[in-house]
N, C-alpha and C positions, 0 to 999 in steps of 0.2 A: 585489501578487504574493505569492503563498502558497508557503511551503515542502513538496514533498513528499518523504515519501523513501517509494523504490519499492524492492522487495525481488525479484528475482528470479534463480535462475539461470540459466536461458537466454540464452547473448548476443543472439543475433537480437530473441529478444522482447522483452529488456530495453533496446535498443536501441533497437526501432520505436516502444515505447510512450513511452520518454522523452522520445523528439523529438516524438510527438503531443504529448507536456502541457509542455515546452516552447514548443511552437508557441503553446500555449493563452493563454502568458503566466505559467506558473506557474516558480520555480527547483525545478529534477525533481535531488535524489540520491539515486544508484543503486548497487544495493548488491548482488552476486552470492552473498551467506549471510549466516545470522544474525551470527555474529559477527562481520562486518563493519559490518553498521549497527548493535552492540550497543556498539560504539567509538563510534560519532559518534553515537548518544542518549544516551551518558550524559552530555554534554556539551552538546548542540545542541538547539533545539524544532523540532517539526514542526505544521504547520496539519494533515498529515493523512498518513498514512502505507498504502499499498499493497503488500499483499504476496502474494504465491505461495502456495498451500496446502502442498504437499511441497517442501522445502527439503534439499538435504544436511545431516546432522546434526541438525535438526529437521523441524518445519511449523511453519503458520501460526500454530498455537495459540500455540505460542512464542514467535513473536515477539511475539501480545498480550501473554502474562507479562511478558516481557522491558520492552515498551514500558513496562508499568505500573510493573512495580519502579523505572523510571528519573523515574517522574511525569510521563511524556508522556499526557497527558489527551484527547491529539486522536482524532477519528474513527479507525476503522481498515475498510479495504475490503480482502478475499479475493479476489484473482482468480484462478482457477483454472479448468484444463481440467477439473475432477472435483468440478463442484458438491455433489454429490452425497456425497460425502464429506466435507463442512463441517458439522460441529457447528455448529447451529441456536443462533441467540442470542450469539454469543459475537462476534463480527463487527457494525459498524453494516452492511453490506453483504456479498455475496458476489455476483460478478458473472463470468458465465464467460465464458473465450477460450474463439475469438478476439471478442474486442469492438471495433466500429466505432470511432471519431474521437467521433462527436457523442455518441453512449452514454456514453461513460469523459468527454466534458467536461462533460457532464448531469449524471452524479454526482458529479463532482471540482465542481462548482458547489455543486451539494448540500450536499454535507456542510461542505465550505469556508465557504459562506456564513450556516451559522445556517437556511437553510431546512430543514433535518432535524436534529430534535437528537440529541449524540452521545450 
């Protein structure tokens, strides 16, 4: 079982998606802003962390800073309605809503497992 933590504010979506990668098998914590999951990384690991590109108070960028300053070394996946707006490189993935069930377990397998390095 792999730790993820999932970053998003939207309830609905952050809600749908957790139960998908719960379902998967994985333990999903879910976090509606940065500085809430910037509580529980400085403290906790993650196998791989998912986050929202536009975040109140921040974006995604952010949170990779954040992750890093905390020496969370794990992958990091962008899911975002606005691909297109993700600085290129910065992300092991960016992958837009809405994304299927088998897509987001495809790459939560990915990156989790050592088949793509981070």
């Amino acid at each position: 079982m792999k730790t993820i933590i999932f970053i998003e504010d939207n309830e609905d979506i952050r809600e749908l998606y957790s139960l998908m990668m719960t379902r998967f098998g994985h333990k999903v914590v879910s976090f509606e802003n940065y500085k809430q999951s910037e509580d529980y990384l400085k403290n906790n690991y993650a196998d791989l962390i998912i986050t929202d590109y536009y975040l109140p108070g921040t974006n995604g960028d952010g949170v990779v800073a954040m992750a890093r300053q905390h020496e969370q070394t794990c992958p990091v996946i962008c899911l975002t309605g606005a691909p297109e707006d993700v600085k290129p490189g910065l992300y092991d993935a960016v992958l837009a809503k809405p994304i299927g069930a088998e897509a987001l377990e495809l790459s939560i397998e990915m990156y989790t497992s050592g088949l793509v390095a981070a």
